[in-house]
C-alpha positions in Angstrom: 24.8 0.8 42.1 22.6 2.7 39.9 23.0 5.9 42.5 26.3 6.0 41.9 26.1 6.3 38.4 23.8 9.2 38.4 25.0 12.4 37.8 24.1 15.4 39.6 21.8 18.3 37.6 24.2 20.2 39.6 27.4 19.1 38.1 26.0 19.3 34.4 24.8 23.6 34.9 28.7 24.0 34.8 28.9 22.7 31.1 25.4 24.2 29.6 22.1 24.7 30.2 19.8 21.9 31.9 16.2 22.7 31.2 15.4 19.8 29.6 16.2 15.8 28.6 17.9 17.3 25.1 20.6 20.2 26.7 21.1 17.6 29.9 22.6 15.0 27.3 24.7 17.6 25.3 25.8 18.9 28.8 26.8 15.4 29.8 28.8 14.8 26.9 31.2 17.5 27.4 31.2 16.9 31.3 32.0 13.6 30.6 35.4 15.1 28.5 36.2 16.8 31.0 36.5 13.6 33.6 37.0 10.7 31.4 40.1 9.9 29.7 39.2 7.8 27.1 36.0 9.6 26.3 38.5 13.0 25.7 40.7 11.2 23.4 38.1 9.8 21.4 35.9 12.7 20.7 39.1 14.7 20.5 40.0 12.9 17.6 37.0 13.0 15.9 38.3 15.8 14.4 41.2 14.1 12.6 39.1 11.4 10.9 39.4 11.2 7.2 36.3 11.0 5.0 35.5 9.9 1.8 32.3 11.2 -0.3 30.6 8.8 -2.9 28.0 10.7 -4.9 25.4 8.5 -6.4 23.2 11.4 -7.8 20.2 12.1 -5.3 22.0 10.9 -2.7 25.8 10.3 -0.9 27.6 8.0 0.9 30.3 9.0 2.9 33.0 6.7 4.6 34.8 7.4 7.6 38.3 5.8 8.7 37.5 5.4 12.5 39.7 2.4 14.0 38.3 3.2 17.3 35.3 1.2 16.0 37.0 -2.1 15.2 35.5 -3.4 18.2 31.9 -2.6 16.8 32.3 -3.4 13.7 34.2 -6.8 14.4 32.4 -7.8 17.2 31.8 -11.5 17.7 27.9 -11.5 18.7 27.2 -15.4 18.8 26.1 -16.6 21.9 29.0 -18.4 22.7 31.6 -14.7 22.5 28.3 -13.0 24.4 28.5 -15.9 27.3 32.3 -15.5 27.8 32.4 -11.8 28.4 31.3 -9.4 30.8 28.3 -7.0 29.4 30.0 -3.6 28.9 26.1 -2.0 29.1 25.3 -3.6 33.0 26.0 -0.6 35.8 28.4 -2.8 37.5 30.4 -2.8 34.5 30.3 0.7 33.5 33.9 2.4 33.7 34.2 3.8 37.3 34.4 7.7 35.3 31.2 6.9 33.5 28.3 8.9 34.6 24.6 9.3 33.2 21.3 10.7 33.6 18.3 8.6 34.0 15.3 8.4 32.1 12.0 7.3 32.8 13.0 4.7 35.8 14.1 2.2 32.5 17.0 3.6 30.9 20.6 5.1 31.4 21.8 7.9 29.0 25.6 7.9 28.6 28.0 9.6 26.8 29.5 6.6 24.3 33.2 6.8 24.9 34.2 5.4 21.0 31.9 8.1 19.2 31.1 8.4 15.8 29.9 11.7 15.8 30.9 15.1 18.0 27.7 14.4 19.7 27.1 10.5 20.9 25.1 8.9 23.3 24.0 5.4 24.3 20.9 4.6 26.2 21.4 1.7 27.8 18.0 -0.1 29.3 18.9 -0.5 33.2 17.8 -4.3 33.4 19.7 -7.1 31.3 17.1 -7.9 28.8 17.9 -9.3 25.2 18.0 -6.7 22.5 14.7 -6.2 21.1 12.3 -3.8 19.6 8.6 -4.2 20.0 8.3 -3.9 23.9 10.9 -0.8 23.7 9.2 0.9 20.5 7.1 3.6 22.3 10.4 4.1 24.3 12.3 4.5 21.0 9.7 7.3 20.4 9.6 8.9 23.4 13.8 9.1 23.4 13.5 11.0 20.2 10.4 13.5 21.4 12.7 14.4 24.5 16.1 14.6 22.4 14.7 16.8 19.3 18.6 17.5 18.2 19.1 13.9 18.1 18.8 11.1 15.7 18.2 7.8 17.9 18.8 4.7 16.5 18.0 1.1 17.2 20.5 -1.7 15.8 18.7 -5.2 15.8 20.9 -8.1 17.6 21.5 -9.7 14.5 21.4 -6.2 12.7 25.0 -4.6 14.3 23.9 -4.2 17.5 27.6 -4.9 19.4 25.6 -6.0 23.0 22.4 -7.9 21.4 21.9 -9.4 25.3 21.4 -5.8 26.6 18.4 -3.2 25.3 19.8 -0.5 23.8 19.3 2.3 21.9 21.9 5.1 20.4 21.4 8.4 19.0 23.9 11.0 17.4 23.0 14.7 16.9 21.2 15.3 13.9 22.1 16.0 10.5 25.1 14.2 10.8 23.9 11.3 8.9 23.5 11.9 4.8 19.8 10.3 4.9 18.8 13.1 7.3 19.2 16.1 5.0 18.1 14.0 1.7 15.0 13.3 3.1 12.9 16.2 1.2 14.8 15.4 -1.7 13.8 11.3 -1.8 10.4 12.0 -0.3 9.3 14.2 -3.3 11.5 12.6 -6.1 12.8 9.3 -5.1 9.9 7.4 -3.1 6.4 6.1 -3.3 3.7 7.5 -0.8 1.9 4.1 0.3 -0.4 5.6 2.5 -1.8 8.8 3.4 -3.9 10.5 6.2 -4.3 14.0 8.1 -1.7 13.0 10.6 0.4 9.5 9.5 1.9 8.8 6.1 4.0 5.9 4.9 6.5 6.0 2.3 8.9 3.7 1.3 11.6 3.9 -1.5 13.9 1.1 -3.5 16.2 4.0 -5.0 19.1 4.8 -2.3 20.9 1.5 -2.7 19.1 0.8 0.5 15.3 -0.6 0.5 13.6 1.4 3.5 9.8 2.7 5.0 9.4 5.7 6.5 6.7 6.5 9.1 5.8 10.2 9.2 2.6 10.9 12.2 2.0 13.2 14.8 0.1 10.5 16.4 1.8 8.0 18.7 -0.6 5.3 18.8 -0.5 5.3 15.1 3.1 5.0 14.5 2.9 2.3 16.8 0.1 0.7 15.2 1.8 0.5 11.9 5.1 -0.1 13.3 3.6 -3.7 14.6 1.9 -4.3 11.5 4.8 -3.9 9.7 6.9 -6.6 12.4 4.3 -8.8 11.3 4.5 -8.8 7.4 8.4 -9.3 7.6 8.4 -12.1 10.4 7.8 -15.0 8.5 5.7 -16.7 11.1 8.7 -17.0 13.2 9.2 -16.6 17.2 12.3 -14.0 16.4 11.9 -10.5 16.0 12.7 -9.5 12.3 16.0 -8.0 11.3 16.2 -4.4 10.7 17.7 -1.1 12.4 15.9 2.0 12.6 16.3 6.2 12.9 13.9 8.4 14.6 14.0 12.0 13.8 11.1 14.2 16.1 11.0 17.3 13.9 7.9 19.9 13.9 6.1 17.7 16.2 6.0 14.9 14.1 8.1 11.5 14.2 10.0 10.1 11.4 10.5 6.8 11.9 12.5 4.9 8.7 13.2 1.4 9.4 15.6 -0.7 7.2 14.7 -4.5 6.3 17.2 -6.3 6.6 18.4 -10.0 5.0 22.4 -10.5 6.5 24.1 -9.3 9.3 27.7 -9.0 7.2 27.9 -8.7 3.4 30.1 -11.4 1.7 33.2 -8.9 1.8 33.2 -9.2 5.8 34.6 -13.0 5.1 37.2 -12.7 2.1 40.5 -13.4 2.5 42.6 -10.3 3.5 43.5 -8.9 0.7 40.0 -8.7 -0.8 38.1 -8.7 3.0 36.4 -5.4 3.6 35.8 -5.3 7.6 32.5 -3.6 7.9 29.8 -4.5 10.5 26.6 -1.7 8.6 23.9 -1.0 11.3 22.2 2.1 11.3 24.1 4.8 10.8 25.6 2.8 8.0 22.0 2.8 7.0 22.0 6.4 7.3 24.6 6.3 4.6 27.9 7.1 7.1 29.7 3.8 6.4 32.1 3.5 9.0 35.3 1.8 8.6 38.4 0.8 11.0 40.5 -0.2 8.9 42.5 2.2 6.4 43.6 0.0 3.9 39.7 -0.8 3.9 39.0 3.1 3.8 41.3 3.7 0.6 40.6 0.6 -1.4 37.0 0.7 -1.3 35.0 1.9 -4.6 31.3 2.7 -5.6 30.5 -0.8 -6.7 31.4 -2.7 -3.4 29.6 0.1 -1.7 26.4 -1.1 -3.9 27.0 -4.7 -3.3 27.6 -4.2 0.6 24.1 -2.3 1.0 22.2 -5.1 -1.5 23.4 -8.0 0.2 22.4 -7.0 3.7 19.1 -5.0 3.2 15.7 -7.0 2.1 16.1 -8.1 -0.9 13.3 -7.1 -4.3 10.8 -9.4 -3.7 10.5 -9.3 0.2 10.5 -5.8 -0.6 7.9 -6.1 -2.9 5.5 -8.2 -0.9 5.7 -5.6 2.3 5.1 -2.8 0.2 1.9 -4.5 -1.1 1.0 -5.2 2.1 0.9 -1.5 3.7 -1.2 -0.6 0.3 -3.5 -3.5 1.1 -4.0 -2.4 4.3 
């Protein structure tokens, strides 16, 4: 099955160049325009989407009207909905024009057919595993060091991950997302350093609406080090992994890793009655501070202050916060 699904280096030189992981993936996208119906129509209309810009000071949140994404952003993950369908991220399910590019013997990288951005790829693990992050957290960082004009993001299973019974990851090109070109601005005005070495420094800042760390090393082992410590403080002596999504950035050989704590899967808007509900399903690029929405009457009603309430209801709340900022210190 898998052989099928490959597709040829061959077959990508006719839509750019090949000579690595990064240009393979941008080549595949606009291949997989070319052949795929759906895929063309979608990206296509990318270009059509209205936006809206909230500017909170030091940093913006924009909303995009993309009904396309109703089926993210409304997707029933318990494990009864997950049972009763077939997974959309398994090879044998793939569409039969869906092609991808394999990476390190583990993973499929595919061209994600209901995009959010021009450039849009899913990395799909090729076994059916659960959705989970500290196994797959060196791959998360290895992703980003081979797709440097990429943001990759991991969505937790109860943290907007649409297929929480298959290992995933996603990644759109970067600079897209509002967090990736404040980050000077809320590292040197808007954030706390909590650590500091030669190579690794850990920030984390309570000023975006959003309570998030952010890893900063040139060293692997380290960022993976701290990443696990960091799993630990927010578990809560429980089996389950914690809740959060996370972007990595690989930028002047170093990783930026921010992860987002997170309390709910859907704010208390997702459940209103109609005229007040507010169908929103934030994960990481909502995060990232592109809040995505399908539905327009959503799109024009919404105002700063449910913004504010959406983002404080499902991140960590102040005294979680609090305690794993302590922690790193105490470390």
């Amino acid at each position: 099955m898998l052989e099928t699904k490959i597709i040829s280096i061959k077959e990508l030189e006719k839509f750019g160049s090949v000579e690595n992981l990064n240009y393979q993936s941008l080549a595949l996208i606009e291949q997989q325009k070319t052949t795929w119906e759906t895929a063309a129509r979608n990206y296509e209309a990318l270009n059509r989407l209205e936006t809206r810009t909230f500017d909170f000071g030091h940093f913006k949140i924009i909303a995009q009207f993309n009904a396309e994404r109703m089926r993210s952003s409304a997707a029933k993950t318990d494990e009864k909905s997950i049972a009763g369908r077939p997974c959309f991220l398994c090879l044998k399910n793939l569409h039969p024009e869906q092609k991808g590019i394999v990476f390190q013997n583990k993973y499929i990288i595919l061209a994600n057919p209901y995009p959010i951005f021009q450039k849009h790829l899913t990395i799909s693990g090729l076994e059916h595993v659960p959705q989970k992050i500290l196994p797959y957290f060196a791959d998360l960082l290895d992703l980003s060091q081979n797709l440097p004009e990429f943001t990759v993001f991991y969505n937790g299973p109860q943290c907007g991950a649409s297929a929480p019974d298959h290992v995933h990851f996603q990644a759109g090109n970067m600079g897209f997302l509002p967090i990736d070109n404040e980050f000077e601005t809320i590292k040197n005005n808007f954030s706390e350093v909590l650590y500091k070495s030669n190579n690794c420094e850990i920030i984390a800042s309570n000023e975006c609406l959003r309570k998030f760390v952010i890893l900063i090393s040139s060293d692997r082992f380290q960022l993976i080090e701290n990443f696990e410590f960091i799993c630990k403080q927010l578990n809560n002596q429980t089996d389950n992994e914690p809740k959060m999504n996370i972007l990595c950035n690989f930028t002047d050989k170093k990783w930026r890793v921010t992860i987002f704590p997170r309390d709910k899967q859907h704010p208390s808007h997702f459940f209103k009655t109609e005229e007040k509900r507010i169908v929103v399903g934030p994960a990481a690029v909502e995060l990232g501070g592109l809040l995505v929405l399908p539905r327009e009457d959503d799109f024009k009603k919404i105002t700063k202050t449910e913004i504010a309430e959406i983002y404080n209801e499902v991140t960590i709340d102040s005294e979680k916060y609090k305690n794993l900022v302590q922690s790193i210190k105490n470390r």
